[in-house]
C-alpha positions in Angstrom: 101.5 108.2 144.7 99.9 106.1 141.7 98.3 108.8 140.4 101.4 110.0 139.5 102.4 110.0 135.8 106.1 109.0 134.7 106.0 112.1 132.9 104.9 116.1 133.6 102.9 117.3 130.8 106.3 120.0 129.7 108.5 117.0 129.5 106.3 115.1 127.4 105.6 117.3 124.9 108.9 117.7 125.0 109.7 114.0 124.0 106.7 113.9 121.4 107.7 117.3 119.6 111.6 116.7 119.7 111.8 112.3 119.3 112.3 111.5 115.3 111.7 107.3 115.8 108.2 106.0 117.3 108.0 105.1 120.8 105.2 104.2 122.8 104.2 105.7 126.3 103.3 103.1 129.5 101.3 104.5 132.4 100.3 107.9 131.1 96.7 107.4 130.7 95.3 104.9 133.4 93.2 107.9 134.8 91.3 108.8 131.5 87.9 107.8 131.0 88.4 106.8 127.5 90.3 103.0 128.5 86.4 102.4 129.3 85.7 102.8 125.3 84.6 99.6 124.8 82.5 98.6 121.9 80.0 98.0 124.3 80.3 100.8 126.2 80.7 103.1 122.8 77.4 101.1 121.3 75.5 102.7 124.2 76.8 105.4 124.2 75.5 105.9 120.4 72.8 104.4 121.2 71.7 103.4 117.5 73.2 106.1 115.7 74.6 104.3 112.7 77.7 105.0 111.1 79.7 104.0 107.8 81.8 100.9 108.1 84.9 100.0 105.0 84.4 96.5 104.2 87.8 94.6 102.9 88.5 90.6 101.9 91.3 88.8 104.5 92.5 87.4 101.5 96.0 88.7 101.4 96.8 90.3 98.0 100.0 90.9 96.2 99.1 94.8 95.9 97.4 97.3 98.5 93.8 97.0 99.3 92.9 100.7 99.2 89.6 102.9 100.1 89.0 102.5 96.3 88.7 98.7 96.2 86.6 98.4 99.1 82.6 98.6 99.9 81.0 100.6 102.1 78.3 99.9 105.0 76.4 102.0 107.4 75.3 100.1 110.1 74.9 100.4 114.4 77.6 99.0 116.7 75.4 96.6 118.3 75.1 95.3 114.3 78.9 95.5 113.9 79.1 93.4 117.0 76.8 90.9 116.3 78.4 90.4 112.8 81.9 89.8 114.8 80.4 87.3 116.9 78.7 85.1 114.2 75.1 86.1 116.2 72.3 84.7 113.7 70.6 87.7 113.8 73.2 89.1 110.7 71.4 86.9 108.1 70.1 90.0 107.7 70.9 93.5 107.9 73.6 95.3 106.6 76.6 92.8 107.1 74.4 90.0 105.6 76.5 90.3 102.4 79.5 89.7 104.3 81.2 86.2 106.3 83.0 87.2 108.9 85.5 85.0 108.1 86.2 86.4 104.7 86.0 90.0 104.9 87.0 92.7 107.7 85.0 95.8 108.9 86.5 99.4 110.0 84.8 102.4 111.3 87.7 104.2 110.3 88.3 108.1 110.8 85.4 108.8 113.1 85.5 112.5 114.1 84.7 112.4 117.7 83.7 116.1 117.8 80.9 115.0 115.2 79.8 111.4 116.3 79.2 112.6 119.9 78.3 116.1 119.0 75.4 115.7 121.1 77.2 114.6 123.8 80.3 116.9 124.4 81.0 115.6 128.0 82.3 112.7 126.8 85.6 114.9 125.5 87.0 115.0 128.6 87.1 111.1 128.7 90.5 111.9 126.4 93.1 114.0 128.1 95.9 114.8 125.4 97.1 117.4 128.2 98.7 115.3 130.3 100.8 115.1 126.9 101.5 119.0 127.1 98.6 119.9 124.9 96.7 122.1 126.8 93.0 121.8 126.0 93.6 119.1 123.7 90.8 116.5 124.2 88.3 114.0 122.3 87.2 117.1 120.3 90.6 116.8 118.3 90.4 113.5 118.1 89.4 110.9 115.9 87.8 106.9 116.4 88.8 104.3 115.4 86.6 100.8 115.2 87.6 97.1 113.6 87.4 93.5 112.8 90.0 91.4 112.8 91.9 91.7 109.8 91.0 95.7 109.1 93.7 97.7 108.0 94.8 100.8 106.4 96.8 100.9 103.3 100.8 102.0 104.1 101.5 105.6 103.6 102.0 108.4 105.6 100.8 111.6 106.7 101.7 115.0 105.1 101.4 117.1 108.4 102.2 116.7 111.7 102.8 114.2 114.1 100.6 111.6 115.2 99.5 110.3 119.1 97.7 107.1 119.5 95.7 105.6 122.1 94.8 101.9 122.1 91.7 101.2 124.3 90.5 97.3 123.2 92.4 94.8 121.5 95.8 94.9 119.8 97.2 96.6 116.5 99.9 95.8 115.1 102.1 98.6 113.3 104.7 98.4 110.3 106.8 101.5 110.2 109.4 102.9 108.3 111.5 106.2 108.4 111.2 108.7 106.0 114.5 108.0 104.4 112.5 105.1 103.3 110.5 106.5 100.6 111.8 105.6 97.7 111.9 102.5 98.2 108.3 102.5 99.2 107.5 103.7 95.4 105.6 106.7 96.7 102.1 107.2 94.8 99.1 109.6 94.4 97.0 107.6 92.6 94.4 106.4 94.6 94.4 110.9 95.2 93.6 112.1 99.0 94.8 115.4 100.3 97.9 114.9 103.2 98.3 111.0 101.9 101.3 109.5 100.3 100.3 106.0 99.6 102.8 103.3 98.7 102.1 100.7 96.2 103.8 98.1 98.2 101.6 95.9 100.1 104.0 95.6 103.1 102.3 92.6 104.7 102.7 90.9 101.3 105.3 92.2 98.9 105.6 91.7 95.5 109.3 91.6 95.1 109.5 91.2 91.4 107.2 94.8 91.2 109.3 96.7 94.0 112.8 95.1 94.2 113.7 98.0 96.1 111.4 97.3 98.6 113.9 94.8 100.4 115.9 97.8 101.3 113.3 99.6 103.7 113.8 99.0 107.4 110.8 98.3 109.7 110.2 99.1 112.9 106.8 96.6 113.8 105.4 97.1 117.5 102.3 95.8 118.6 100.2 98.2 120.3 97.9 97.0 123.2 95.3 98.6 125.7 96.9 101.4 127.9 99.5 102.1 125.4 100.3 105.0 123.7 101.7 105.8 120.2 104.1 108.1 118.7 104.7 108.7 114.7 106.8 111.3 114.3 106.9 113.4 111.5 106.6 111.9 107.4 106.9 108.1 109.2 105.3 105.4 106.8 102.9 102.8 108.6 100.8 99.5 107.5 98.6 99.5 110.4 96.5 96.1 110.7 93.8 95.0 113.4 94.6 91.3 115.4 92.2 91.0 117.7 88.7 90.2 116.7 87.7 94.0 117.6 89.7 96.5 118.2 89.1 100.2 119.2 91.7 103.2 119.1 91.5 106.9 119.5 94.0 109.2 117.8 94.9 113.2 117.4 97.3 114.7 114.5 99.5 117.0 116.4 100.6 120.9 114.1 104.0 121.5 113.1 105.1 124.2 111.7 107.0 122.7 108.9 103.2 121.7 108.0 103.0 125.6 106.5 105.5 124.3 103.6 104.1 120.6 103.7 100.4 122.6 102.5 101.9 124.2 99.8 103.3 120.7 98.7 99.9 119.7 98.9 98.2 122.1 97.1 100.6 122.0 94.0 100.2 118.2 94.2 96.5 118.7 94.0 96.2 121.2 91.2 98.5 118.9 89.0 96.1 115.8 89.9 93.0 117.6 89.5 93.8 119.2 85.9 95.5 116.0 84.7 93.1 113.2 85.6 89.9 115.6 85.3 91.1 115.4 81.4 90.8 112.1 81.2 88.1 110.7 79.2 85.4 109.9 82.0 84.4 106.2 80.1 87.7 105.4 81.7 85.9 104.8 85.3 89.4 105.1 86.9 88.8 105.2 90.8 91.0 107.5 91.2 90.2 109.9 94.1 89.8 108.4 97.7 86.4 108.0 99.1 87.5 110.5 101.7 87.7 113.5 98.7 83.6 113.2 97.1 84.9 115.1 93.7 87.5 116.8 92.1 87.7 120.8 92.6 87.9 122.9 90.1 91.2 124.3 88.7 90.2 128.0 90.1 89.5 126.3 93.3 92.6 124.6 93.5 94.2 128.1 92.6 92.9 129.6 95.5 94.0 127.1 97.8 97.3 127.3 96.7 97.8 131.0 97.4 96.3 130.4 100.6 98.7 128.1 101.6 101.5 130.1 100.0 100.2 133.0 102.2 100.2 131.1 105.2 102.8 129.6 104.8 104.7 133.6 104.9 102.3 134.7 107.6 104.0 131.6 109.7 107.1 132.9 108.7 106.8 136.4 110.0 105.1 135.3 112.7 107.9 132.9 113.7 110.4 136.1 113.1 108.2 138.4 115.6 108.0 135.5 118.0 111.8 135.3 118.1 112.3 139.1 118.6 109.4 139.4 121.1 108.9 135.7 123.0 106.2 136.8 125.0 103.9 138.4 123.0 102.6 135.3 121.2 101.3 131.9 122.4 103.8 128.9 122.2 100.5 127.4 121.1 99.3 128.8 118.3 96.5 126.8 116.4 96.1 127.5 112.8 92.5 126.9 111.6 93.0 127.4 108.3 93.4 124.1 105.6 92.0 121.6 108.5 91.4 118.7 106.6 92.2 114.7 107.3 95.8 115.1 108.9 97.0 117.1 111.5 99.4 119.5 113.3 100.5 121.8 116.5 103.6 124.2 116.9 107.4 123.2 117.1 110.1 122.7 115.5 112.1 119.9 114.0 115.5 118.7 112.8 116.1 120.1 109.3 117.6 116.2 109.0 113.9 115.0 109.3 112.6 116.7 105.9 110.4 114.0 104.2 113.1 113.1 101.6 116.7 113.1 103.5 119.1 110.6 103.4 119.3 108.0 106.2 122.5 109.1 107.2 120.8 112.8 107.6 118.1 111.1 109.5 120.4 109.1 111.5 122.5 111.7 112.5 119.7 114.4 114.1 118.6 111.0 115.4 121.6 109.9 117.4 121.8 113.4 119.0 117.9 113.6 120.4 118.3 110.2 121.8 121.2 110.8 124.0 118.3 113.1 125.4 115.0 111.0 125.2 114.5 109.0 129.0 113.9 105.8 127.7 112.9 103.1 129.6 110.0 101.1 131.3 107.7 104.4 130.3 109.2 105.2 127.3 109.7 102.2 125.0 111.5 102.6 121.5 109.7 100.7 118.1 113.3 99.3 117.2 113.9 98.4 113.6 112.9 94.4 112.7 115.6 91.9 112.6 117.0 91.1 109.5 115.4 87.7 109.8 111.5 88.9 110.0 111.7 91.2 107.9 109.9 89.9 105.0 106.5 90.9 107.0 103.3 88.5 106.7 103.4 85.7 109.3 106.8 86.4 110.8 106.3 89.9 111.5 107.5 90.9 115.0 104.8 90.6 117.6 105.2 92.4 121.1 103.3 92.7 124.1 104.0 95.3 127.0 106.5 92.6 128.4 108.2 92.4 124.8 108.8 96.3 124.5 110.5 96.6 127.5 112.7 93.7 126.5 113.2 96.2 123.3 111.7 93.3 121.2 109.9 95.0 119.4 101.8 110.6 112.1 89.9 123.9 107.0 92.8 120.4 109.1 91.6 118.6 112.6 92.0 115.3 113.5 93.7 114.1 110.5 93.3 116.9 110.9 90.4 117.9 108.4 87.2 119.9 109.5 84.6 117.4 107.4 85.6 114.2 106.6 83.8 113.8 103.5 82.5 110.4 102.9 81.0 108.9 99.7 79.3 105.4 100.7 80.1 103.4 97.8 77.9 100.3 96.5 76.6 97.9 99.1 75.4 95.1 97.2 77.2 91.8 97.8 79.8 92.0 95.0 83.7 91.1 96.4 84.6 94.5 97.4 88.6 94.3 95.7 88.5 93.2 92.4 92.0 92.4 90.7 93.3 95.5 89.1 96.7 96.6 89.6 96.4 98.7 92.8 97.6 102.5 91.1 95.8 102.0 87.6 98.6 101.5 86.0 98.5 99.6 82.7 99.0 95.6 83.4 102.5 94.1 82.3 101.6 92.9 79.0 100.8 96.5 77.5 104.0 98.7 76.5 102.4 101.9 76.9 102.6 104.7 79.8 99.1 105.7 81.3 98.2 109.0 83.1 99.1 107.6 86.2 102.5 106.7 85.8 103.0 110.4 84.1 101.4 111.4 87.6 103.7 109.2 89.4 106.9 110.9 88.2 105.3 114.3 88.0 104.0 114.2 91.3 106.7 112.5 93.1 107.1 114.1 96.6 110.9 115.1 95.6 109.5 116.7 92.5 106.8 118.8 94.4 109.0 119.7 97.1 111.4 121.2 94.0 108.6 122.9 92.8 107.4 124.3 95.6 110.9 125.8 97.1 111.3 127.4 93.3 107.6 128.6 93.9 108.1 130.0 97.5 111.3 131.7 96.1 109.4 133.2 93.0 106.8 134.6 95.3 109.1 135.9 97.8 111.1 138.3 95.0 
């Protein structure tokens, strides 16, 4: 019949916890309630309730517009969507600072479980069980709301996978394996917990900065209404709005190779913290994401790091028992503790998919999963961009549901993160990205190293996962 999805809920968890490439689902979620998320439909829904809005120039740049460079805005929907249209009404108000033509607005990282907390019926509009996640629904999930133009800066997630549903407009999504990373010069500096930024502006490279960059292979898609998203594990992405709104709903699925990846995290943040906290403040370097309100203490950060570390061994003996006694412990265990901005639920994966391997690593476990995966009509890969788009901007790849089949074209919840903490920066009128070089490092005519490139080398993700093997091994004797 048509209700009847091209995949049971076993086989596609199946495909989203075992496929190491993105791919996008067709006709697994015409029956949920959530393709009616409109912005119309969500601005009644909130019925004034206003919420913070990250304000960014379309001027395309030569570096990264991060959280950092941007203003801030709270504002209603129904204001949002006025603004888009170019109603008169926004002479004043909270976007009256902004044309529409110059800058782009995103409600981004909207905790669904909090914006709608007084409305918990609507949950069930999103049904992330039909994806083999049993009571997964809008309460794990997170909104997302933009202009034409909004974006979010290229880097990817420290835990888990990633499933994404887009309900209005299209997104388009620049993607690269993990194998990619260097070449993506990997950076910590602005600081968020489970965010690897790049310093490359993929849209717009600078390719005297990062020569290397030419080496990365992207896999561009563009996502449209119905669709549905996969980014597996440690996958980089340049996501960009470009329709003149667009609305998505996403949920960060736990791994267990997230028990290491939190260690990782909390040496990376101890480092950070103690370094740039020493720092003489007159600097005013805008260093820590908007999404992190202030730096913890190092005692703090101490604690969080043995209570990764312990988890991380808890996991391990847990995962031992499981083996020995299958049916004594759920195949879907949630941990609750370190929720913060990414995400994560249980599996495993390919030792080849580590964040750091080698392409040929990577494209080996690859090549054996996809003699497995059913592609097809329902199950559409992201295939790398030609050689001849691959410079991004203007020429990047665009595909519509007719394009993929043609194969033209990731306390944690939610991103996975209890609280997003949010700090709503100045709201005057002032251009919200000024011209600084995107990490803080010094400019090219000065000859001597800052902080942040000692943090760059020191925290490198090859560096921390060194550390934290020689760490789990120390604590292990």
């Amino acid at each position: 019949g048509a209700d009847v999805k091209p995949f049971t809920p076993e086989k596609a968890k199946e495909i989203v916890m075992s496929l190491q490439q993105p791919a996008v689902f067709c006709n697994m979620v015409d029956d949920w309630p959530a393709l009616q998320w409109n912005t119309k439909y969500l601005s009644a829904l909130l019925d004034g309730k206003t919420i913070q809005f990250r304000i960014g120039l379309k001027t395309m740049d030569l570096v990264p517009q991060f959280e950092t460079r941007c203003s801030y805005v709270e504002a209603t929907l129904q204001e949002f969507l006025a603004w888009s249209c170019g109603e008169p009404s926004c002479l004043s108000g909270p976007f009256s600072c902004y044309e529409y033509s110059k800058y782009w607005a995103y409600a981004d990282y909207k905790y669904i479980a909090r914006l709608f907390e007084d409305k918990a019926e609507v949950f069930q509009d999103i049904k992330w069980s039909d994806f083999g996640f049993r009571g997964r629904n809008g309460k794990e999930s997170t909104l997302w709301i933009g202009s034409e133009g909004a974006n979010t800066p290229c880097h990817l997630d420290s835990y888990g996978c990633n499933l994404v549903l887009q309900v209005q407009g299209r997104k388009r999504w620049h993607l690269f394996p993990p194998g990619d990373t260097s070449f993506l010069y990997p950076t910590r500096i602005p600081y968020e917990e489970s965010s690897i930024f790049s310093k490359v502006n993929v849209a717009n490279p600078d390719p005297k900065r990062f020569p290397e960059f030419r080496n990365a292979t992207a896999h561009v898609v563009t996502l449209g209404p119905g669709q549905v998203l996969l980014v597996p594990r440690h996958w980089w992405h340049y996501v960009e709005s470009i329709d003149p709104v667009t609305v998505s709903i996403n949920s960060w699925i736990e791994l267990d190779a997230d028990h290491e990846a939190r260690v990782e995290e909390a040496i990376t943040r101890t480092l950070v913290c103690a370094i740039k906290s020493a720092e003489n403040p007159s600097d005013a370097d805008l260093w820590l994401n908007p999404t992190e309100v202030e730096a913890t203490s190092h005692d703090i950060n101490l604690q969080y790091l043995n209570s990764a570390v312990s988890a991380y061994f808890k996991s391990r003996k847990a995962s031992v028992s499981e083996e020995a006694h299958p049916s004594s412990i759920s195949a879907e265990k949630m941990t609750s503790a370190s929720r913060k901005r990414r995400k994560r639920q249980v599996g495993t994966e390919p030792e080849g998919c580590k964040l750091l391997t080698h392409e040929a690593d990577f494209s080996t476990v690859k090549a054996e999963k996809l003699q497995k995966i059913p592609f097809g009509p329902h199950l559409i890969q992201v295939l790398p961009q030609s050689q001849e788009t691959s410079s991004m901007g203007a020429r990047a790849v665009e595909s519509d549901y007719r394009d993929l089949i043609h194969g033209n074209e990731g306390g944690h919840f939610g991103k996975l993160h209890c609280a997003r903490k949010q700090l709503v920066m100045s709201n005057d009128c002032e251009t919200p990205a000024n011209q600084m070089d995107s990490d803080g490092s010094p400019s090219a005519s000065q000859t001597t190293l800052s902080t942040n490139d000692l943090l760059d080398c020191l925290v490198n993700p090859r560096v921390i996962s060194l550390v934290a093997q020689l760490l789990l091994e120390r604590t292990r004797i």
